[in-house]
C-alpha positions as CSV (number, residue, x, y, z in Angstrom):
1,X,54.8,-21.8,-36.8
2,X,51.5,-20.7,-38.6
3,X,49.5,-18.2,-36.6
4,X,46.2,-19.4,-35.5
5,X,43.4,-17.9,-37.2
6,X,40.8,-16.0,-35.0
7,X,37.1,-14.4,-35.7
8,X,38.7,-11.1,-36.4
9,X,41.2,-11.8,-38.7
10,X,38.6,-15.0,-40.7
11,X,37.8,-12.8,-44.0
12,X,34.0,-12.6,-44.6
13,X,32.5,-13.0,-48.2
14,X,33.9,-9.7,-49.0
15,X,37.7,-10.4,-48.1
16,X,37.8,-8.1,-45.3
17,X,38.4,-9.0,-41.5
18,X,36.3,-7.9,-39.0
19,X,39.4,-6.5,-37.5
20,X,40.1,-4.2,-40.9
21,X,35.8,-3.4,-40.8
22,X,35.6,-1.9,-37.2
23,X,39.0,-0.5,-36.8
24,X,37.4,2.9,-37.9
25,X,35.1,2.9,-34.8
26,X,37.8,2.9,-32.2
27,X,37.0,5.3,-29.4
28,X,39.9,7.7,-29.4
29,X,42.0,8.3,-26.0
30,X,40.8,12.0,-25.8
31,X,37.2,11.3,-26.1
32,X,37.7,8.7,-23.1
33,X,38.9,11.5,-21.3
34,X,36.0,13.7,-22.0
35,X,33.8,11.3,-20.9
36,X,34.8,11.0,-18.0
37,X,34.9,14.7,-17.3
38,X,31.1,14.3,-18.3
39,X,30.8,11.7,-15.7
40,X,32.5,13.9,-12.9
41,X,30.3,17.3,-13.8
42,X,27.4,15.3,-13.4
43,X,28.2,14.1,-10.5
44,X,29.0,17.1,-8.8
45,X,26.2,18.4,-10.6
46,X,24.2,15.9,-8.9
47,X,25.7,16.5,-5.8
48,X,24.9,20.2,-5.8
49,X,21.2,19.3,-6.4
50,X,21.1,17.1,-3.8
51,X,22.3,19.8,-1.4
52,X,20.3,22.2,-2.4
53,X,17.5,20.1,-1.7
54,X,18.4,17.8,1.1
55,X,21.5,19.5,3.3
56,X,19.6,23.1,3.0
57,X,16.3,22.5,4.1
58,X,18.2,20.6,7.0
59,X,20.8,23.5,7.9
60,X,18.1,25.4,7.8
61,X,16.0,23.6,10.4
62,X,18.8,23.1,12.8
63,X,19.5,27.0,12.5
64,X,15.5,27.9,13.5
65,X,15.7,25.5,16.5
66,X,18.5,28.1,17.9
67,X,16.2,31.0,17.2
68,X,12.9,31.9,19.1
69,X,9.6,33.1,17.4
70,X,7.2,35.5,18.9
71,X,3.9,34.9,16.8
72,X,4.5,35.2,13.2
73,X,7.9,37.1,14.3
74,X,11.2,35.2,14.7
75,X,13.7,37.2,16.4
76,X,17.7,36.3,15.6
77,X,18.8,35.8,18.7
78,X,20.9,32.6,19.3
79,X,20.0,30.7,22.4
80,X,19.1,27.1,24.2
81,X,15.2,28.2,24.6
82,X,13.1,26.2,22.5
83,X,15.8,22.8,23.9
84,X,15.5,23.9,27.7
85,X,11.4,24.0,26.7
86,X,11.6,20.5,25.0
87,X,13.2,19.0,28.3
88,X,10.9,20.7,30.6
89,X,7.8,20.1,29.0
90,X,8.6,16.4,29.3
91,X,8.7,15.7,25.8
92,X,12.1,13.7,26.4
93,X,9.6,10.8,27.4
94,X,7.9,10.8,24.6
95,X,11.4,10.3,22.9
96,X,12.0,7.2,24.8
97,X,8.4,5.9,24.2
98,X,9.1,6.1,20.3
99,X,12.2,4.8,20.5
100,X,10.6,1.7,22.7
101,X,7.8,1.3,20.0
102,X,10.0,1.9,17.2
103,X,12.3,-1.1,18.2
104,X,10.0,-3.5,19.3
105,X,7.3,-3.2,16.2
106,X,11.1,-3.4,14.5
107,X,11.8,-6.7,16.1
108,X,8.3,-7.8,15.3
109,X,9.0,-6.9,11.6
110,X,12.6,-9.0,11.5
111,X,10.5,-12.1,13.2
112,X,7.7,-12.0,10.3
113,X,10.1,-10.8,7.5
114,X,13.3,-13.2,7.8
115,X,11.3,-16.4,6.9
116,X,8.6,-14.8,4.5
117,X,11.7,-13.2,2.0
118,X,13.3,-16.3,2.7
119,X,10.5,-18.8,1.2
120,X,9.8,-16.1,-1.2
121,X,13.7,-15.9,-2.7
122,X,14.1,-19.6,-2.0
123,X,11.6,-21.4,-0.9
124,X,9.2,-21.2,-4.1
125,X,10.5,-22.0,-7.4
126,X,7.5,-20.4,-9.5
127,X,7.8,-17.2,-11.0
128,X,4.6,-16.6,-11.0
129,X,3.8,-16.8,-7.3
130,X,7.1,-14.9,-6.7
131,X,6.1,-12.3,-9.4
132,X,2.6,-11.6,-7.9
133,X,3.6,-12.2,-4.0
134,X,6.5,-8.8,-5.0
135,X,3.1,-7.3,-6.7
136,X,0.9,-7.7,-3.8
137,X,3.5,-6.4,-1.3
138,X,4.1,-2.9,-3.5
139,X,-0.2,-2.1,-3.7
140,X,0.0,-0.6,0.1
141,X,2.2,2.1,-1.1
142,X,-0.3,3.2,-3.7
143,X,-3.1,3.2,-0.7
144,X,-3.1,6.3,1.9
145,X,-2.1,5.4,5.3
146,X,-5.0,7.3,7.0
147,X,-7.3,4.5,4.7
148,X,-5.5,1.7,5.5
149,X,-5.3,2.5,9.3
150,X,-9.1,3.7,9.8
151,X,-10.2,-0.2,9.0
152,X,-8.6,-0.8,12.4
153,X,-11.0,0.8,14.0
154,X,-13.8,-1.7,12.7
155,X,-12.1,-4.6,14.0
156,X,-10.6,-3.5,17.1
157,X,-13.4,-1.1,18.4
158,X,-15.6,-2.0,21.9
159,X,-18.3,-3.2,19.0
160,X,-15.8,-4.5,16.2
161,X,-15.2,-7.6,14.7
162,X,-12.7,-8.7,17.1
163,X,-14.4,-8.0,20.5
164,X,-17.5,-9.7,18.6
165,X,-15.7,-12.8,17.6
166,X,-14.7,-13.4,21.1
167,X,-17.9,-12.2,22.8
168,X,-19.4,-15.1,20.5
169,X,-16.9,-17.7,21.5
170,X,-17.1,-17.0,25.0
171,X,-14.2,-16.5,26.0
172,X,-14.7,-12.9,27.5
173,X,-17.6,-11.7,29.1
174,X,-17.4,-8.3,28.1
175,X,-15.2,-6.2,25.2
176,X,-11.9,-5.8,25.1
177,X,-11.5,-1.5,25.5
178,X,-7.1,-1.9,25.2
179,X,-7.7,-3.1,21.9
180,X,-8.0,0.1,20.8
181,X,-6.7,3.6,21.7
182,X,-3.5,1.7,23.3
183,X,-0.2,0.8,22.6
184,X,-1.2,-2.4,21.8
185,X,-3.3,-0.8,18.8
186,X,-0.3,1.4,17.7
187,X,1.7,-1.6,17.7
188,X,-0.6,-3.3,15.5
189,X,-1.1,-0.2,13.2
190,X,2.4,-0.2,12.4
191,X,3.4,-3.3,11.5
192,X,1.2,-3.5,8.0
193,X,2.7,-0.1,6.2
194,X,6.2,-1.2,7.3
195,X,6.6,-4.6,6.4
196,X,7.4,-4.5,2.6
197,X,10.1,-2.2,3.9
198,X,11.7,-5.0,5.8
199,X,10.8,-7.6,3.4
200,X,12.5,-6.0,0.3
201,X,16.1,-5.9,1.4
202,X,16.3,-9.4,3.1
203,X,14.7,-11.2,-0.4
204,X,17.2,-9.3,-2.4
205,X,20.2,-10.2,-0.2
206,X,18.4,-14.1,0.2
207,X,18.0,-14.5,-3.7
208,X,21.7,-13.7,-4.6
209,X,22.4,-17.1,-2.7
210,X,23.9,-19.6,-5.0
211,X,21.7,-22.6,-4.8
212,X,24.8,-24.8,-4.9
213,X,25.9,-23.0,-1.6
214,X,23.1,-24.7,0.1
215,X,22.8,-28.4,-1.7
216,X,27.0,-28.5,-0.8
217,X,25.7,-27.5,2.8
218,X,23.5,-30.4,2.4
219,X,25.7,-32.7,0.9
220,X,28.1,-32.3,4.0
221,X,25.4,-33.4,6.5
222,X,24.6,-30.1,7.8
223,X,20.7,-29.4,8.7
224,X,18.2,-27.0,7.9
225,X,19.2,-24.9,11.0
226,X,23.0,-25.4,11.0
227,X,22.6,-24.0,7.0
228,X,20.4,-21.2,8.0
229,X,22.9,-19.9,10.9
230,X,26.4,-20.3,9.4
231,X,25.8,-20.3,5.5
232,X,22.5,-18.2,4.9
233,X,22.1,-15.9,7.7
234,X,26.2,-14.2,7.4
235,X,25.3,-14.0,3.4
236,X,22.1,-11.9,4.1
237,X,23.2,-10.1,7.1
238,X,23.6,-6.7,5.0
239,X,20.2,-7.3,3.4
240,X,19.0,-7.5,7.5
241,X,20.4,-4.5,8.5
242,X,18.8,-2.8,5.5
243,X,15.8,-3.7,6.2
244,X,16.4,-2.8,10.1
245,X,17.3,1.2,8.9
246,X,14.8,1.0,6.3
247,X,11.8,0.5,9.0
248,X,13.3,2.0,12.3
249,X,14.1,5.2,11.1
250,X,10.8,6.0,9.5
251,X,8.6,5.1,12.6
252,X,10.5,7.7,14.3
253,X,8.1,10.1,12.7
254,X,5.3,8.5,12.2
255,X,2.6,10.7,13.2
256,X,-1.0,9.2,10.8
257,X,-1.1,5.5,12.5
258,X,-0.8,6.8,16.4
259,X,-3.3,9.6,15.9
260,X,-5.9,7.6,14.3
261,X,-5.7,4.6,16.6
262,X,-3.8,5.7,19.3
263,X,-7.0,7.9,20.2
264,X,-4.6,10.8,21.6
265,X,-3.3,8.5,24.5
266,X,0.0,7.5,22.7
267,X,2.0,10.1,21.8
268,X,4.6,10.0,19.3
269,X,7.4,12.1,18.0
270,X,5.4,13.0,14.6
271,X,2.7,13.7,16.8
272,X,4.3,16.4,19.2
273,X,6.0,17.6,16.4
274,X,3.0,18.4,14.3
275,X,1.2,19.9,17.7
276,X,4.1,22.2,18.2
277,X,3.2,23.3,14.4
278,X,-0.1,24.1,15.3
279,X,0.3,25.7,18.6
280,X,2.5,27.7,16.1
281,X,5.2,27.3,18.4
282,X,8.2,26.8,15.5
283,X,11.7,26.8,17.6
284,X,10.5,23.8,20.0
285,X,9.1,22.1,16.6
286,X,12.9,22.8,15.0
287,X,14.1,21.3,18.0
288,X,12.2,18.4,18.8
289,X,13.3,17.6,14.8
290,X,17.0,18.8,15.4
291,X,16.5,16.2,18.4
292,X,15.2,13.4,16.0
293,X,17.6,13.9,13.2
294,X,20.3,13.4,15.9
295,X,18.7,10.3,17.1
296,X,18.2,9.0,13.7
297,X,22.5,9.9,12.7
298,X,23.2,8.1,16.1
299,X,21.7,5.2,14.7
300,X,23.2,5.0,11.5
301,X,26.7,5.7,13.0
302,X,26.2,2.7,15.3
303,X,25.2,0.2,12.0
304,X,28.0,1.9,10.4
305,X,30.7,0.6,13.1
306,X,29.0,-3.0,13.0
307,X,28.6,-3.3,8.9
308,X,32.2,-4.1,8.8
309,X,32.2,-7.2,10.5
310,X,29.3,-7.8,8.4
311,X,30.6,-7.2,5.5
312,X,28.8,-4.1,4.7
313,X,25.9,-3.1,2.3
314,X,28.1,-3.1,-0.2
315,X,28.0,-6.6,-0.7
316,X,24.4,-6.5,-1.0
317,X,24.9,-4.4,-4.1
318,X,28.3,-6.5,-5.0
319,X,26.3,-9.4,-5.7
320,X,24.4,-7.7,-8.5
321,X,27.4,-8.2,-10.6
322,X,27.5,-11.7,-10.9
């Protein structure tokens, strides 16, 4: 039987196969090897910077809130001072308050978020909107967040665009004084800066949707709503609890937003922990951050025991492959 002939071993103009051309340029075994040594030194390499900058500063933190500072002076004497201060001062309620507005402005985020990444992965087909809508959503982190939240102050204050609309409509008599320096305000404050954060994960999960996943959805007489919750909402699930981590865990310390709008009568983690800093009082600062990092680990070991039946965020990044 004649062998088939194949593109390597066809003969060019020259008379030589590509197979005969390129078989000088075959990697040899031992240099396969060294590049994967490469690949693990810089990856430990890697992995010693990262502690040095990350795990240290952290070790080092947890470590202070042990010790207890007289002035300028820390004396090393391990005890439960600066935590039996945190506790009694009351600052445990300010724990749970942040928590509260943490996961409710979260929930708020999730509503807003889940059908705007969805229509923007999805729903339009122009790359031009899509380009400029992902453009538009990245400007806020080139702005400062103490200029983006002062402008809430013109619109929510006693003589502010908002009390004025309504004083002009009639339908209040007088200005609304909660809509400023209240929870309500902090609430509002937040959920700007920490959209895109929520946004970003769900559209990259939403886009990696075949297309032919939801016309065969269609196809089988299944509606809009029966697609979204048993084809669409399992296949972004990681891309949601992303997005969840991604904006929970930084409004723990948020501490700009509640002191500019929150007029001093919300306090929030980032706030006590910054007056701790200037009240120089270090050890309860360590520890109300010990306290927060701890919070924060809780958190992601809870998501950690649900992203299996979720899949995981793995498959987020899975999908990049195909």
């Amino acid at each position: 039987m004649q062998r088939p002939r194949t593109l390597e071993s066809e003969p060019d103009v020259s008379g030589v196969t590509l197979s005969e051309k390129f078989a000088h340029r075959r990697v040899p075994v031992n240099l396969v090897g060294l590049w994967r040594g490469e690949r693990s030194g810089s990856v430990w390499a890697f992995m010693t910077v990262w502690a040095s900058v990350m795990l240290v500063p952290l070790m080092g933190l947890v470590v202070w809130s042990f010790l207890t500072t007289k002035g300028f002076r820390v004396a090393f004497d391990p005890n439960l001072d600066a935590y039996m201060t945190l506790f009694d001062s009351g600052r445990w309620s300010v724990t749970l308050r942040t928590i509260r507005i943490a996961g409710t402005v979260t929930v708020i985020e999730l509503a807003l978020a889940l059908p705007f990444a969805l229509w923007l992965a999805k729903g339009t087909r122009s790359p031009m909107v899509r380009a400029m809508t992902l453009a538009l959503l990245t400007v806020p982190f080139f702005l400062s967040v103490a200029a983006r939240t002062i402008v809430w102050r013109a619109v929510l204050g006693t003589n502010g665009l908002a009390n004025s609309m309504l004083l002009g409509m009639g339908v209040i008599d007088e200005p609304l004084k909660w809509l400023l320096f209240s929870e309500f305000a902090v609430h509002l404050g937040l959920i700007g800066p920490y959209f895109p954060t929520m946004v970003f994960p769900i559209f990259l999960a939403a886009v990696m949707i075949d297309d032919e996943l939801l016309l065969a959805s269609r196809d089988l007489g299944a509606g809009w709503l029966y697609t979204f919750w048993h084809v669409v909402l399992p296949l972004i699930m990681p891309g949601v609890i992303a997005g969840i981590v991604f904006t929970f865990v930084p409004m723990l310390g948020a501490d700009v937003i509640p002191a500019l709008i929150g007029g001093g009568h919300v306090q929030l983690l980032g706030n006590s922990v910054h007056g701790l800093l200037t009240a120089l009082n270090y050890s309860v600062a360590a520890a109300l951050s010990t306290f927060i990092l701890v919070t924060m680990m809780a958190l992601l070991v809870i998501l950690r025991l649900l992203l299996p039946r979720v899949g995981g965020l793995g498959e987020v990044f899975e999908g990049l492959k195909r």
